[in-house]
C-alpha positions, 0 to 999 in steps of 0.5 A: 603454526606450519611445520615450516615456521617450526624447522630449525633455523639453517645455518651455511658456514663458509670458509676459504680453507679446508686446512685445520687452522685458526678460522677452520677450528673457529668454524668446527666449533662452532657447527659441532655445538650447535642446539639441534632443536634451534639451529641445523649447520652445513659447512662450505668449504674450499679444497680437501683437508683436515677441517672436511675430515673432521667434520665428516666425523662428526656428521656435518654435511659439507660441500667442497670448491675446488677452486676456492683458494686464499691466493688471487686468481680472477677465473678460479675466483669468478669459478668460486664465486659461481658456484657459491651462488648456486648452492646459496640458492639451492640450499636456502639458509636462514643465517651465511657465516661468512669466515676469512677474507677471500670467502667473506668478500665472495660470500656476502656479494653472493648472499645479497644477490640471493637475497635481492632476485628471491621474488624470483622462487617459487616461495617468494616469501621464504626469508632472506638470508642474513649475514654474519661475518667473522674477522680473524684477524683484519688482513689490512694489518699485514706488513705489506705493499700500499696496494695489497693493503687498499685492495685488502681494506676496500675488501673488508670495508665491503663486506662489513658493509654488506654483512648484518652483523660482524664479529671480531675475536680481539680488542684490537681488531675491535678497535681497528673498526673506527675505520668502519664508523657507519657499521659500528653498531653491528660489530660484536666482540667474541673472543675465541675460547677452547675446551681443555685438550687431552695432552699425552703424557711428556715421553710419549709426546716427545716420542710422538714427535717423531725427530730424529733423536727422542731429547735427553730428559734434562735437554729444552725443547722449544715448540711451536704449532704454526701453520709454515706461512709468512705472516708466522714469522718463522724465519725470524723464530729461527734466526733468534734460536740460531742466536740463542745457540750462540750462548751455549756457554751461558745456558749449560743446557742442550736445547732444540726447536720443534715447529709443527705444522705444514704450508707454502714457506716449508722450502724457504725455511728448509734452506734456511735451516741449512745456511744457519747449519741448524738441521739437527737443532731445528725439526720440521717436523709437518703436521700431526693430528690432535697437534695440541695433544703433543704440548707437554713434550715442549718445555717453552712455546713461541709464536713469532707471528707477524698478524694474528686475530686471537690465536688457539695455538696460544690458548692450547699453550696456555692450557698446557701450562707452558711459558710463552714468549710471542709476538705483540701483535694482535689480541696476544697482548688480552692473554699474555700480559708481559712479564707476568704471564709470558713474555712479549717481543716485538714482531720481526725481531730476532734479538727481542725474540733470543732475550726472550727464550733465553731469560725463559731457558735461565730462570726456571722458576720464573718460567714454571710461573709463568706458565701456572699463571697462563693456564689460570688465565686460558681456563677463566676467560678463554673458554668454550662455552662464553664463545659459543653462549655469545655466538649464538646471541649474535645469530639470536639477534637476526 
């Protein structure tokens, strides 16, 4: 056999962001615990950020496009397009995993047209490289516009078709694929999964936190880590909070909110904050390395999410052992089962989302419980190791 059949098989991952979200910490799992003697990874990236420093540390090659971004731009995404063609070419990967909508769409075309013009090398018989394709998440879900919804169908519709095997991390996202009937049979389900976080101790991760006063011992903090964009709801976590602040007689209890993380909507939610005058009730507090290290400084988590895939926030929460009230949409529903492991509001509504913190701010018992039998559920069917052992089956088949 040649030396060259022996080489591990060469894995390019590609994702739209370099920031340290959900697609980004799917993508850092993943080439972190490759086999080495099976697989060797790269990571292509758009932008400089936390995903690109974190990969560093761990010695995963990367190559940045500046121009690569989430929102429409015709000449940076004709730029991106370009230059994601040329390090195809050059680097002559085995495998494309494809993550995000705007990276999967530009990946797939630029894979295929690879492959199509390889008799063109000098080692024409080198194999071709395959696609596989992770949706987090269909984009066509979002609560918007009929043209962004057809562009955003179209676009995925396009890359399932161009890709030779999909995987979607919820049940509800596998079932959104009736509408892709001629590639079911290349669609795989993966749910995401986690290792355990190391959780900082309760004062030191308040103290962490860094907000103006460090909370009394007997105060509620309610948390959340969320990236400041509009499909996370935010603007209605608030409104319901500033509801929630309403029934101080009814609570007898000082609460204050905590949102960790950073992004685009940080102005819109800012002025919001000081038309509801809730500046000293509620801190945005920007992103924090190891985010989830933080957890236990929380006494209740939210997700007031708009479209989500799977969420880590959730499985950290969970991990944490914190009761949760959070949106029902996406794959929440296949960790949180409502009214027994947290509770499910309905997206977009801050009279759903009060009820929910203020039954789980009352009724400390039913919180503790909810939040030992979330843990339960995190840890025996959420792990690491089940994403990975699938993962690696889904490449095996190419």
């Amino acid at each position: 056999m040649k030396a060259e059949e022996k080489r591990p098989s060469k894995i390019l991952y590609l994702i739209t962001k370099s920031n340290w979200g959900g697609a980004g910490r799917y993508v850092f799992d993943l080439v972190s615990h490759l086999p080495k003697d099976i697989y060797e990874g790269m990571v292509v990236l758009g932008g400089e950020g936390e995903l690109k420093e974190k990969l560093a540390e761990k010695g995963v090659r990367t190559i940045s496009i500046q121009e690569l971004g989430r929102d429409v731009s015709v000449f940076k995404d004709m730029a991106s397009f370009i230059k994601l063609l040329k390090i195809i070419w050059q680097e002559r990967p085995d495998i494309v995993h494809i993550n995000s909508s705007k990276a999967g769409l530009l990946g797939s075309i630029a894979t295929r047209l690879v492959s199509t013009f390889s008799f063109l090398r000098s080692k024409p018989h080198h194999q071709k490289p395959r696609v596989v394709f992770t949706a987090h998440g269909w984009p066509f879900k979002e609560k918007r516009g009929g043209l962004f919804r057809f562009i955003s169908y179209f676009g995925s519709w396009a890359t399932v078709l161009l890709a030779d095997k999909t995987i979607v991390v919820s049940k509800d996202d596998y079932k959104k694929t009736y509408k892709f009937w001629w590639g079911k049979k290349n669609i795989r389900l993966v749910k995401n999964g986690i290792t355990l976080p190391s959780f900082l101790a309760r004062e030191q991760a308040r103290t962490a936190l860094g907000i103006p006063e460090t909370p009394q011992k007997d105060e509620i903090l309610i948390g959340t880590i969320s990236e400041l964009h509009k499909n996370k709801g935010l603007e209605t976590a608030i409104k319901a909070f500033s509801l929630v602040l309403k029934e101080g007689s009814v609570l007898n209890r000082n609460c204050k909110m905590v949102i960790i993380g950073e992004g685009g909507e940080r102005e819109n939610l800012a002025r919001l904050l000081d038309g509801l005058n809730l500046k000293e009730e509620v801190f945005l507090v920007g992103a924090k390395p190891e985010a989830a290290s933080l957890l236990n400084a929380f006494d209740i988590f939210f997700l007031s999410s708009l479209k989500e895939g799977l969420p880590y926030a959730i499985l950290e929460a969970g991990a944490a052992g914190l009761p949760t009230a959070a949106s029902s949409v996406g794959g929440i529903p296949e960790i949180i089962t409502d009214m027994k492991s947290g509770i499910l509001v309905k997206p977009s509504s801050p009279a759903e989302l009060k009820q929910a913190l203020m039954f789980l701010i009352t009724q400390s018992d039913r919180r503790q419980n909810f939040g030992k039998k979330l843990r339960e559920i995190v840890l025996n069917d959420f792990s690491l190791a089940k994403m990975l052992k699938k993962t690696f089956e889904v490449y095996a088949e190419l």
